[in-house]
C-alpha positions as CSV (number, residue, x, y, z in Angstrom):
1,X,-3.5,-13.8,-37.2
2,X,-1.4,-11.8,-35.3
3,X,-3.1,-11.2,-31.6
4,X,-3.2,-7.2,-30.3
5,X,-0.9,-7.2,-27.2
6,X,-1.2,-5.1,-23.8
7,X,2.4,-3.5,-25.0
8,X,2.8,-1.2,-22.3
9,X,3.4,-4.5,-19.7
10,X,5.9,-6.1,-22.0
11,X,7.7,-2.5,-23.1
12,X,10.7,-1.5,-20.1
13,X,11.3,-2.6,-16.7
14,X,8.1,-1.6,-14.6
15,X,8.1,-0.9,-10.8
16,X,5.8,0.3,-8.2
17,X,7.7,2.5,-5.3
18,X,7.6,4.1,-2.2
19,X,6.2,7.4,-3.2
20,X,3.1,5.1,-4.3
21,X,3.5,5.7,-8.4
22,X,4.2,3.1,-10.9
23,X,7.5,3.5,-13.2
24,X,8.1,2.2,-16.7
25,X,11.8,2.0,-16.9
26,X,12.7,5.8,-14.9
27,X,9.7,7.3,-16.1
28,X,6.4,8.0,-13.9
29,X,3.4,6.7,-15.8
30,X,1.4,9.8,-15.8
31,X,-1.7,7.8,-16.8
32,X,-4.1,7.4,-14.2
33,X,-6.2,4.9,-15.9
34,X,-3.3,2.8,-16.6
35,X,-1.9,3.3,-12.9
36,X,-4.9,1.9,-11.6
37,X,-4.9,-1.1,-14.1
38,X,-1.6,-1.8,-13.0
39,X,-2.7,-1.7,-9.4
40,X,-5.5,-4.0,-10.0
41,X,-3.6,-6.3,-12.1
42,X,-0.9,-6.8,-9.4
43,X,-0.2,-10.8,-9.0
44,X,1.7,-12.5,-6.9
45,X,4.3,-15.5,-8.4
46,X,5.2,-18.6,-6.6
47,X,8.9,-16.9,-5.5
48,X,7.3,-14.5,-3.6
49,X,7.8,-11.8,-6.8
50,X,5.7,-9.7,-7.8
51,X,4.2,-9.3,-12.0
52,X,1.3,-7.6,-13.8
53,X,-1.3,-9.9,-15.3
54,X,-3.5,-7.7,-18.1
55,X,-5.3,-10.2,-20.2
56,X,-2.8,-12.8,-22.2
57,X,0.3,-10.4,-20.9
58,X,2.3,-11.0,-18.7
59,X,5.4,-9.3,-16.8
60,X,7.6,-8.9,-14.3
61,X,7.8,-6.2,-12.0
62,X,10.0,-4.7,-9.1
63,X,8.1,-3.5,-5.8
64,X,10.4,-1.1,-3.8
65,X,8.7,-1.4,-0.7
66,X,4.7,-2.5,-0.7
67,X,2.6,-3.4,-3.5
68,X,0.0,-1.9,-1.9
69,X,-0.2,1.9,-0.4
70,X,-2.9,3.9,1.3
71,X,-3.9,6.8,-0.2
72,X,-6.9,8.5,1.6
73,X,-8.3,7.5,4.9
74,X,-12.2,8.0,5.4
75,X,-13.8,7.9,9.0
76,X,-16.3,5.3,9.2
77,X,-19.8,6.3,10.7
78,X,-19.1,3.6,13.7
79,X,-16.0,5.3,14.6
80,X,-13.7,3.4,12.9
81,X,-11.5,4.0,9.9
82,X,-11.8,2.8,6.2
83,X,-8.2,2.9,4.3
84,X,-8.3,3.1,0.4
85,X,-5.7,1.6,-1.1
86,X,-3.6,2.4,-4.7
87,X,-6.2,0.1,-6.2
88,X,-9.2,1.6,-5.1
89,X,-10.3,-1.3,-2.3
90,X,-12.2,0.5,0.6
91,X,-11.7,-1.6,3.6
92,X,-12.0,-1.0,7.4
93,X,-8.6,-0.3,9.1
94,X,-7.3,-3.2,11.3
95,X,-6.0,-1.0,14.1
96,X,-3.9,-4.4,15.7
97,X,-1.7,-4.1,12.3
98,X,-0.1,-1.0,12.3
99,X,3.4,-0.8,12.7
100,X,6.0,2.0,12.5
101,X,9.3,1.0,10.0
102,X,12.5,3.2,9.3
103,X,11.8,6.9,8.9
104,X,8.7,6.6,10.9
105,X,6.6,5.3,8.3
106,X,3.7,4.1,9.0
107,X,2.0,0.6,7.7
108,X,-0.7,-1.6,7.9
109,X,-1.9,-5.1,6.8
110,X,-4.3,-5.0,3.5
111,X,-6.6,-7.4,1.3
112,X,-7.4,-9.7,4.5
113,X,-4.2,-9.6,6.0
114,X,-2.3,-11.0,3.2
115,X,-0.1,-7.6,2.5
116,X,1.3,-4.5,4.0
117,X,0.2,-1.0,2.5
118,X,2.5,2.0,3.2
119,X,0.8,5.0,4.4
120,X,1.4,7.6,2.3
121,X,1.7,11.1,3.7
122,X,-1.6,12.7,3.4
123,X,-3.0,9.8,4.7
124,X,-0.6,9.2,7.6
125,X,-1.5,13.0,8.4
126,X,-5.3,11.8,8.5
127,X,-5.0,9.7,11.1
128,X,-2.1,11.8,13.2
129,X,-5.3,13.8,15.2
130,X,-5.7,9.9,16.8
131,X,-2.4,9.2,17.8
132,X,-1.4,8.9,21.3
133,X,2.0,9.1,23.2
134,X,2.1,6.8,26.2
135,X,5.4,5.7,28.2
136,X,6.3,9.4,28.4
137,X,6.3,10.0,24.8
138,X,8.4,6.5,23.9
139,X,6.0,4.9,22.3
140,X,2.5,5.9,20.6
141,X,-1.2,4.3,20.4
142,X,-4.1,5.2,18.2
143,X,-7.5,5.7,19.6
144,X,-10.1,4.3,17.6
145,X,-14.0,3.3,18.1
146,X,-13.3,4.5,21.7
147,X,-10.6,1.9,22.2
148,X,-6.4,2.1,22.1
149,X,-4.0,-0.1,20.4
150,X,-0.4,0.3,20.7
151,X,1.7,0.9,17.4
152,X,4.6,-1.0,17.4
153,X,7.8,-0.6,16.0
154,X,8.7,-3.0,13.1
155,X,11.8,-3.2,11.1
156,X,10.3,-6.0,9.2
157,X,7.9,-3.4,8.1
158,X,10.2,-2.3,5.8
159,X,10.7,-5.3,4.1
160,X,8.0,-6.2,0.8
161,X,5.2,-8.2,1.0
């Protein structure tokens, strides 16, 4: 008896990129539903790559920068900040984390400190009324839960994980 397959995982070349979308071969998936599964199915191999796990399927995938990006920012009623990530998560904003890559993107650790998310615009724009300069505009903090943490400056920011 033949077994129905998840066909979509097994069908082109599938990546996840900067702009936070998910790509079958060149083409956007368009599917939310199926974006999201794809974001929640996201599993890490032993070589440090990256591949979607839906049910019995199984494949490969490319990540062009994080597997993981922030899409909306919510202020917390303690002052804080909760970050929602591609795949839904809500989880409070570790302040100590972020770090400024290339092209002044902005990132953060995710899932218990075990990823990076890049910020996405709208969200980056969210949390732009906190920022601070300091050092005569050389360098930038954000204020959050009445307290200040520096945002450093990362190349390795850039880099997947």
């Amino acid at each position: 008896m033949a077994r129905a397959g998840f066909y979509a995982v097994e069908s082109g070349k599938i990546s996840f990129r900067r702009d936070g979308h998910w790509y079958n071969d060149e083409e956007r998936i368009e599917n939310p539903r199926i974006a999201l599964l794809f974001s929640r199915s996201l599993k890490r191999a032993a070589d440090g790559g990256f591949y979607l796990q839906v049910a019995e399927e199984r494949a490969p995938i490319t990540i062009e920068d994080t597997p993981y990006v922030v899409v909306t920012v919510e202020d917390a009623p303690d002052g804080g900040v909760i970050v929602v990530t591609n795949d839904e998560e809500r989880e409070p904003l570790d302040p100590a984390t972020l770090a400024v890559g290339s092209g002044h993107v902005l990132y953060c650790a995710v899932k218990g400190g075990q990823f990076r998310a890049r910020f996405l615009r709208s969200s980056y724009f969210h949390l732009a009324n906190r920022f601070v300069a300091e050092d005569g505009g050389r360098s930038f903090a954000i204020e959050i839960g009445g307290r200040r943490y520096p945002i450093r400056y990362d190349a390795a920011a850039n880099n997947p994980s």
